[in-house]
C-alpha positions as CSV (number, residue, x, y, z in Angstrom):
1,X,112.6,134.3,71.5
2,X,111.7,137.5,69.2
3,X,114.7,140.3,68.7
4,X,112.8,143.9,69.3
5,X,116.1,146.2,68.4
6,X,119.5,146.1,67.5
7,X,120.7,148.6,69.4
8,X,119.2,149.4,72.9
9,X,117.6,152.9,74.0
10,X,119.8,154.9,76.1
11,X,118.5,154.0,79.5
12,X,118.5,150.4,78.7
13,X,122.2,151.1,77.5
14,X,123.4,152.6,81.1
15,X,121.5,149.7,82.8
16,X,123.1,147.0,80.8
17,X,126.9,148.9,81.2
18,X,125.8,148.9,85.3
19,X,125.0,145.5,85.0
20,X,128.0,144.2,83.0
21,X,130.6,146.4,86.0
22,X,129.3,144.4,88.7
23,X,130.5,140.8,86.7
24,X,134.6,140.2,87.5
25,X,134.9,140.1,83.7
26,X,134.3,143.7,83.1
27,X,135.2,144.9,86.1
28,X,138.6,146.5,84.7
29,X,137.4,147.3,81.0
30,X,137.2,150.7,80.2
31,X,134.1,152.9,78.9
32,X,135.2,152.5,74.8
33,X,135.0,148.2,75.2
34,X,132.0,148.2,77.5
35,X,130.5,151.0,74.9
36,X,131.6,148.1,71.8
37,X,129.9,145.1,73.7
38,X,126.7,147.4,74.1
39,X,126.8,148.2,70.6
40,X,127.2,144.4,69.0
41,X,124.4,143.2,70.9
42,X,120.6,142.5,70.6
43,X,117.1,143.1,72.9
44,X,115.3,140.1,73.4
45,X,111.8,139.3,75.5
46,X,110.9,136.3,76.9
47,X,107.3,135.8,78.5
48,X,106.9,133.9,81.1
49,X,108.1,130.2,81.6
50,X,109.6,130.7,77.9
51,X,113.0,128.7,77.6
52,X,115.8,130.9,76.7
53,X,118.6,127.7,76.0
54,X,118.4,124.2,77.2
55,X,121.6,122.6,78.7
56,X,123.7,121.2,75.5
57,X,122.7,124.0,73.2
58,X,125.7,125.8,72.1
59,X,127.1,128.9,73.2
60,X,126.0,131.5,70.9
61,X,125.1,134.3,73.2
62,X,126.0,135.7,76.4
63,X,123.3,137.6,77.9
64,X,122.6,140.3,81.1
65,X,118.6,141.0,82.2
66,X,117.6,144.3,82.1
67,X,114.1,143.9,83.3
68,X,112.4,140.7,85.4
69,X,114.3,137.4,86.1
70,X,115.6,134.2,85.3
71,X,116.0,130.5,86.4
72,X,119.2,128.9,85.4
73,X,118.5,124.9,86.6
74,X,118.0,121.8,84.7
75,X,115.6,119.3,83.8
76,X,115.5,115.7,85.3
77,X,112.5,113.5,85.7
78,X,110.4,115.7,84.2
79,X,110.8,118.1,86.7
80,X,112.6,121.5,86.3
81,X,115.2,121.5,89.1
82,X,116.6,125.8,89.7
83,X,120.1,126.5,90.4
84,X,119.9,129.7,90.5
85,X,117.4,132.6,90.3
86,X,118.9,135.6,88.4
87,X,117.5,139.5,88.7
88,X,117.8,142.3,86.9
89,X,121.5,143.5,86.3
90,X,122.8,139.9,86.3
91,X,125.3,138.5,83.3
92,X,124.8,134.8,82.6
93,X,125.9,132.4,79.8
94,X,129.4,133.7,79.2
95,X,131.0,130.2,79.9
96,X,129.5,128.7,76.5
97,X,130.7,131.6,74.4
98,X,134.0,131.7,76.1
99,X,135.3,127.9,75.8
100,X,132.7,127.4,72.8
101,X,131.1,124.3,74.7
102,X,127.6,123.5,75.3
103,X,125.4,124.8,77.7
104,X,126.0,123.4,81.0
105,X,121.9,124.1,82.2
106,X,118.9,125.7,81.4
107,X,117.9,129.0,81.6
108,X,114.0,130.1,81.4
109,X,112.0,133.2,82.3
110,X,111.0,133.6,85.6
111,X,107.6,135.9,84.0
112,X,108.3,138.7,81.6
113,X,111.7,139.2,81.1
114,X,113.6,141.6,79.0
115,X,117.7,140.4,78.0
116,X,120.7,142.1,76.2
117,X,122.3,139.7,74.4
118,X,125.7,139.9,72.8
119,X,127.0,137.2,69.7
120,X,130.0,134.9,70.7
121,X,132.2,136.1,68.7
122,X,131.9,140.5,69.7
123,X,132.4,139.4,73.0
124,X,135.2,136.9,72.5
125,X,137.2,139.4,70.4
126,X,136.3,142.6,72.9
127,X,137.2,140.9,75.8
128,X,140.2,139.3,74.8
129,X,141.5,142.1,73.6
130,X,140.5,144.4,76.2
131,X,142.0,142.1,78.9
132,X,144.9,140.6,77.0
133,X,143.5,136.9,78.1
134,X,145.0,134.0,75.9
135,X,142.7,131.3,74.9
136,X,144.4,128.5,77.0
137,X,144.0,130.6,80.3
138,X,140.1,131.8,78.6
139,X,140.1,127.7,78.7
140,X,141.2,127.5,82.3
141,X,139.2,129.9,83.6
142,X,136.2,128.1,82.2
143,X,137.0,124.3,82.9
144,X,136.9,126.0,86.5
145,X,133.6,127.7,86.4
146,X,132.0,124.4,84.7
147,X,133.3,122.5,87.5
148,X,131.9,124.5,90.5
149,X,129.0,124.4,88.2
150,X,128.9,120.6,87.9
151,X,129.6,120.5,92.1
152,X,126.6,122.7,92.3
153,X,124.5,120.4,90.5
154,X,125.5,117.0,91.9
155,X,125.2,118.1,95.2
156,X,121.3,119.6,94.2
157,X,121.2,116.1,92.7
158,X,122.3,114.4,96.4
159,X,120.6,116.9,98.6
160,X,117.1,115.8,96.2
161,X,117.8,112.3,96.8
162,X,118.1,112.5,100.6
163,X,114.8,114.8,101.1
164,X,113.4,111.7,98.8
165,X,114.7,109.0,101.0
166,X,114.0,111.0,104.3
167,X,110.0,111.9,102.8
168,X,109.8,107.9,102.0
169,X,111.3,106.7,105.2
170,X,109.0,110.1,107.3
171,X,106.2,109.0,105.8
172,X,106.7,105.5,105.4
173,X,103.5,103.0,106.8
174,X,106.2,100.8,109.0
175,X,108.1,101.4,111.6
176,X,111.9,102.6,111.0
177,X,114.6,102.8,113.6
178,X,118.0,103.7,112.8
179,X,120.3,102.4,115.6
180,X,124.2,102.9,116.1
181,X,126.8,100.2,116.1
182,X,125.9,99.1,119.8
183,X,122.1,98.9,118.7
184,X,121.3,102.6,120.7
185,X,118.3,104.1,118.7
186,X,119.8,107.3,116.8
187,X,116.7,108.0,114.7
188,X,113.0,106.5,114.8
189,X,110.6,108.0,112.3
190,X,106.9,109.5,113.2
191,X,105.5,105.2,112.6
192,X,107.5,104.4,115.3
193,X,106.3,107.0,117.9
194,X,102.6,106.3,116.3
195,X,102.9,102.1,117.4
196,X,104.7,102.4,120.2
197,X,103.7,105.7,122.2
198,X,108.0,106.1,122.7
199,X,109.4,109.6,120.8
200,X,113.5,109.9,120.0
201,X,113.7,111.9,122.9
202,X,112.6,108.8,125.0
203,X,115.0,106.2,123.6
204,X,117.8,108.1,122.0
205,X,120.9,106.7,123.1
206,X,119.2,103.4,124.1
207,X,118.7,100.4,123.2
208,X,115.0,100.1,121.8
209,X,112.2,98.5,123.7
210,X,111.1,95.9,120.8
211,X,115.5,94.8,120.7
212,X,115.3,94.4,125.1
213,X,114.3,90.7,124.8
214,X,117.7,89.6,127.2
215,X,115.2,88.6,129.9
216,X,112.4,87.0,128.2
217,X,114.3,85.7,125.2
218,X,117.8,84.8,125.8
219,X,118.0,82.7,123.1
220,X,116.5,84.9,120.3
221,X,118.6,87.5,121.6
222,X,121.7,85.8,121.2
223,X,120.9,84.2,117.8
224,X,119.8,87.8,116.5
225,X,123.2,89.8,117.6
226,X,125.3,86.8,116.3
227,X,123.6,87.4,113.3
228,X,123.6,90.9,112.5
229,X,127.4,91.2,113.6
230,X,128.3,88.5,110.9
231,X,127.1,91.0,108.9
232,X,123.6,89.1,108.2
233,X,120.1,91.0,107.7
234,X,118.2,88.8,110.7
235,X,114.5,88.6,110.4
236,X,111.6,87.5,112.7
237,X,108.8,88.1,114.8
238,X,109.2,89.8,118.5
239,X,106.8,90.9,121.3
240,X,107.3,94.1,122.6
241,X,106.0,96.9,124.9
242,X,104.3,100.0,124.4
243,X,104.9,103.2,126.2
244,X,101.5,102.8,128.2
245,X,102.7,99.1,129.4
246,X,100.7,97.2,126.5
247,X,102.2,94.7,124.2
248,X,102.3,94.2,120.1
249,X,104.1,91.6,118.0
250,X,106.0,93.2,115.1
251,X,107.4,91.4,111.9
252,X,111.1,92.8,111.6
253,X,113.8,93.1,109.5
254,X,117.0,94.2,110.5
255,X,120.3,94.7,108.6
256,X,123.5,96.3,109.4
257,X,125.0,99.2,107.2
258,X,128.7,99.6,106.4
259,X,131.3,101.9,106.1
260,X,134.5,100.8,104.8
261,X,133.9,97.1,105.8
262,X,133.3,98.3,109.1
263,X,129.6,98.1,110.2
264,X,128.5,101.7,111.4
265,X,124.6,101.1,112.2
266,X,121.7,99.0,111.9
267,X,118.6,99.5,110.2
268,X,115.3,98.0,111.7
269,X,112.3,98.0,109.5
270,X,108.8,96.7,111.8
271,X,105.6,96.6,111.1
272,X,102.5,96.4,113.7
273,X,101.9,92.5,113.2
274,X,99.3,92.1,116.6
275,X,96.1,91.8,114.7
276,X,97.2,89.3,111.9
277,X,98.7,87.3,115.3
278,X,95.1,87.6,117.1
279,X,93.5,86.4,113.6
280,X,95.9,83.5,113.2
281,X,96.0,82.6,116.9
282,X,92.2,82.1,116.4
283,X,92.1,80.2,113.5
284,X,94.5,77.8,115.2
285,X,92.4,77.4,117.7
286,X,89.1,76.6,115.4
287,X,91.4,73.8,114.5
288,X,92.9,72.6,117.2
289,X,90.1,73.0,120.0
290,X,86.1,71.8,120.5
291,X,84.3,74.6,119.8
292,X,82.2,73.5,123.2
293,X,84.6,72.8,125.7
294,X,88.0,74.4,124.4
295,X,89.7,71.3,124.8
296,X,91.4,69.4,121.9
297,X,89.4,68.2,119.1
298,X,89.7,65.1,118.0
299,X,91.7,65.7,115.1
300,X,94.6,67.7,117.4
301,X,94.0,65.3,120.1
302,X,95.3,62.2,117.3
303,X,98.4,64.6,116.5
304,X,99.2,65.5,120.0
305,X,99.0,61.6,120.3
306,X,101.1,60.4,117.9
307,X,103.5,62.9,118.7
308,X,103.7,61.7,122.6
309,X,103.9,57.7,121.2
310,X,107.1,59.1,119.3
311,X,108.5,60.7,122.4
312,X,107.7,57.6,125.0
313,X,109.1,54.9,121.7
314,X,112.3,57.2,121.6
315,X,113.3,57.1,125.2
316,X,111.2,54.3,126.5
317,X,108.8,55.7,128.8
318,X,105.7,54.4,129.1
319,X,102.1,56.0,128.2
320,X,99.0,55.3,128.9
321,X,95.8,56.3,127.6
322,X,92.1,56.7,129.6
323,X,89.0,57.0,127.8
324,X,86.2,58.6,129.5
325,X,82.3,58.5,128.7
326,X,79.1,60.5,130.7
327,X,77.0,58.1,131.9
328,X,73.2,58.2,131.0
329,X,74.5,61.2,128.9
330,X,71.0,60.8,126.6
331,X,68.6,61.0,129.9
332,X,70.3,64.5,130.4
333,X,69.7,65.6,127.1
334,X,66.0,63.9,127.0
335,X,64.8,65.1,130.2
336,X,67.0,68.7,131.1
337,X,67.1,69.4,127.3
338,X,70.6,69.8,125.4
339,X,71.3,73.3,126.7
340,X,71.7,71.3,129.9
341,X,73.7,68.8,128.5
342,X,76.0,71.2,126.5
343,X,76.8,72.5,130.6
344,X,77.6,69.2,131.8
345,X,79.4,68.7,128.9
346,X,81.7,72.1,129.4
347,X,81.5,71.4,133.7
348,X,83.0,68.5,133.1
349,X,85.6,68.7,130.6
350,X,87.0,71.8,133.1
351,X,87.0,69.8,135.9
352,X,88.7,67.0,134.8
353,X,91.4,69.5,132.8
354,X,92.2,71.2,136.0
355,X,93.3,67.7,137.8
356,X,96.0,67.2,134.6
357,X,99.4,68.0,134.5
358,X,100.8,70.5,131.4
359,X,102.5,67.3,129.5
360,X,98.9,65.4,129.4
361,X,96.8,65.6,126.6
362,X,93.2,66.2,127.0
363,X,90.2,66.0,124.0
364,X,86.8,65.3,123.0
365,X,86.0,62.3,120.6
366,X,83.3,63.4,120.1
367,X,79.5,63.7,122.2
368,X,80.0,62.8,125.6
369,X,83.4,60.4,124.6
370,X,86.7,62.0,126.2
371,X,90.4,60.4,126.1
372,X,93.2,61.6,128.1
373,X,96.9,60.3,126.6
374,X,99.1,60.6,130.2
375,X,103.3,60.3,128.8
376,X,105.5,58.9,130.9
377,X,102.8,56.9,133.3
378,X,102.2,53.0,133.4
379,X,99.1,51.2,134.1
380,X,99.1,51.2,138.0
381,X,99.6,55.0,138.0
382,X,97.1,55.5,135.0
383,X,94.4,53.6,137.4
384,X,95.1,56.2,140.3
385,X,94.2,59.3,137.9
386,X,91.6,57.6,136.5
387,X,90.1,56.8,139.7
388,X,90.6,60.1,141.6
389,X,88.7,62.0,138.0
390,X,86.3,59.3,138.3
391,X,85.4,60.6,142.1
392,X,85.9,64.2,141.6
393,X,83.6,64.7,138.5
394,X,80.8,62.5,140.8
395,X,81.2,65.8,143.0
396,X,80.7,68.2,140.1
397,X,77.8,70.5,140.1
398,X,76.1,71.7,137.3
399,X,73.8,74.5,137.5
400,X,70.4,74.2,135.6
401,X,66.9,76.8,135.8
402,X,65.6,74.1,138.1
403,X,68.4,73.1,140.7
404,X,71.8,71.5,140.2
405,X,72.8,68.2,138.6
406,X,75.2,65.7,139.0
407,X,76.8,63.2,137.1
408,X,79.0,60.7,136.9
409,X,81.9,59.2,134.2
410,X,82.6,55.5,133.3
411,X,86.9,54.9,132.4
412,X,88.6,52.3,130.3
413,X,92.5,51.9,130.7
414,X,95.1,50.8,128.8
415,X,98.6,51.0,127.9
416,X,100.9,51.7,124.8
417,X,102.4,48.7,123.9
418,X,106.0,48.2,123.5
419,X,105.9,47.1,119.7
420,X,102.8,49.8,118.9
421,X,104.0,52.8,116.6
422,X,100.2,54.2,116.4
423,X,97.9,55.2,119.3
424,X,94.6,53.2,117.3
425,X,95.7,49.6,119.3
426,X,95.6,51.3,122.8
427,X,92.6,53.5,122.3
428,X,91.0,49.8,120.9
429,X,91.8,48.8,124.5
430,X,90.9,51.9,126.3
431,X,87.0,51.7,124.2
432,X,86.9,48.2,125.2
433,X,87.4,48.9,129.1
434,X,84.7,51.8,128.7
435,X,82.6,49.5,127.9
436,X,82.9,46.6,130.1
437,X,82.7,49.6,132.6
438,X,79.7,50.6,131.5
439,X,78.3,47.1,131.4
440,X,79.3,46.2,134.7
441,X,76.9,49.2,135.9
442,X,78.9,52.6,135.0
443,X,80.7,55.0,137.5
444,X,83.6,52.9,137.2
445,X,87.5,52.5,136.0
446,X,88.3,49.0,134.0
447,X,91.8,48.1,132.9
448,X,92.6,45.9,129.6
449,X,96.0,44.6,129.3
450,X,97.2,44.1,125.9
């Protein structure tokens, strides 16, 4: 800040009393105290950006802009935040020298400016004893103006952080959707319409697509509301629709918001979870299934078996198992070449899978070796499925380049035992049937008892 006179030119004299007039301060003083404030103060130029007084500097000076303009604000975050943006004619900082406090904000040059600036204690002694103001009512009138000052700033302060939260949540890479205390969307931000195809228009007032899961879902449905009305965040994976008909899985997390103890709205946060499904929904499959015929492997074949022996030993059903070999498997390969036999291989398997029921459980071994664990069925029944497999796969055909082929299946039998926790002693069995099957000329069904 550099001083240029001590006493102002004419012009800039008539331009400071004009500007001093217009503040509720001077409005009543006469010519003679105006003319004494004009004459106790100082010319001072700022260039641009150049800080006059930071907030909780003191009071020394009050000041009114005769040429450009400033910003009165404050710092926070390293960013200068402006209250207000004074022009010419404007009186500013007469708080500070009034109830001798700090400043209560910053005040910097909004490019070149030119100020009149008057010491603390001229103006204290010309305007007290112009207007006959005490210092307790001097002390009033500023604890008021620092208050509406304070208001001003806190509510800057509050209206910054909501365009912060509403830029985060705008712009945010999930989906938001703000509902109302009956779970009807109020709000859905630009992610939402993005995933799902659906703007606020379309489901303002509604209950969201991804939340209608009554139908398919009762149960989630129920456990989700129970939980979010005791005042729980619930969290989970649903299905839901798109505005085009399609479907997508989403990852959610929804919590309720309250308002005096009362809960006022929920907050949904989602995110778009259909291609890490897909990716793990294959790699379960990799596991679980023969990469030839898409039945179980024989790893997930074991585990759906032991889990079945648990079920049959809990309530005492009985469970059988067949095993089930190509016959003359290695002629195929040797004479039609393994391309051929990979078909059979997949003919059959689909075959015999379509003559099961959904509770049996159907894998490869291993080459042409195939077991089928049937819960709930004893050795007489086992013998009728085996049989009728047994007939239909002699009626598959398999397409090859040079007309079709036809196979057929040996099957060993056998039943869990009612002391036997592991499925080994009854496959034992099964094997051993197989083979006496295929020893007593193949195409054929053999039971062993244990």
């Amino acid at each position: 800040m550099s001083e240029i006179s001590s006493v102002p030119a004419a012009g800039q004299c008539d331009a400071i009393i004009e500007g001093l007039k217009r503040h509720y301060l001077f409005a009543a003083m006469g010519d003679d105290a105006l003319d004494r404030i004009v004459a106790n103060g100082r010319l001072v130029r700022l260039e641009d950006g150049q800080v006059l007084f930071r907030k909780g500097d003191p009071g020394d000076f009050f000041y009114c802009i005769i040429e450009g303009r400033v910003h009165i604000g404050y710092e926070d975050d390293g960013k200068v935040h402006v209250l207000n943006d004074l022009a010419a004619g404007s009186v500013f900082g007469e708080t500070a020298v009034l109830d001798r406090q700090p400043r209560s904000a910053d005040a910097s040059a909004n490019g070149p400016v030119l100020l009149f600036a008057v010491p603390r204690d001229d103006f204290r002694q010309v305007l007290i004893a112009e207007c006959q103001l005490e210092d307790r009512l001097v002390q009033l009138l500023c604890e008021r103006m620092r208050w509406v000052s304070d208001q001003v700033e806190r509510k800057n302060r509050v209206e910054r952080e909501l365009r912060k939260l509403t830029l985060a949540v705008e712009h945010s890479p999930a989906v938001v959707i703000i509902m109302d205390a009956e779970g009807k969307a109020e709000y859905v931000n630009p992610k939402f319409t993005a995933v799902t195809g659906w703007s606020l228009d379309d489901v303002a007032g509604q209950v969201p697509a991804i939340l209608r899961i009554d139908a398919t879902s009762p149960d989630l449905h129920t456990e989700l509301w129970a939980t979010l009305h005791s005042g729980q965040e619930w969290r989970g994976d649903l299905q839901s629709c798109r505005k085009d008909g399609g479907t997508y899985w989403e990852s959610c997390s929804i919590s309720p918001v309250f308002d005096n103890g009362v809960i006022s709205n929920f907050v949904a946060v989602m995110e778009d979870i259909t291609e890490r499904k897909r990716l793990q929904d294959e790699l379960h499959r990799l596991a679980t299934t023969d990469f030839l015929t898409g039945v179980a492997n024989r790893r997930h074949f074991m585990e759906r078996a032991q889990a079945e022996i648990g079920r049959a030993t809990r309530f005492g059903k009985a469970l059988s198992i067949i095993m089930m070999d190509v016959d003359h498997f290695k002629k195929v390969n040797d004479v039609h070449g393994h391309a051929a036999g990979d078909a059979t291989l997949v003919a059959l398997s689909a075959a015999a899978k379509a003559m099961m029921r959904d509770a049996d459980v159907f894998g490869r071994l291993g080459g042409e070796e195939f077991a089928v664990i049937l819960p709930e069925t004893d050795l007489p029944a086992a013998v009728l499925v085996a049989e009728r497999m047994r007939e239909h796969l002699s009626q598959v055909e398999i397409p090859l380049d040079e007309g079709v082929l036809k196979v057929t299946v040996s099957l060993g039998i056998a039943q869990l035992g009612p002391q036997e926790k592991s499925i080994d002693p009854a496959i034992g069995r099964a094997d051993a049937g197989l083979y006496r099957a295929k020893g007593l000329g193949r195409n054929r069904v053999e039971v062993v008892e244990g």
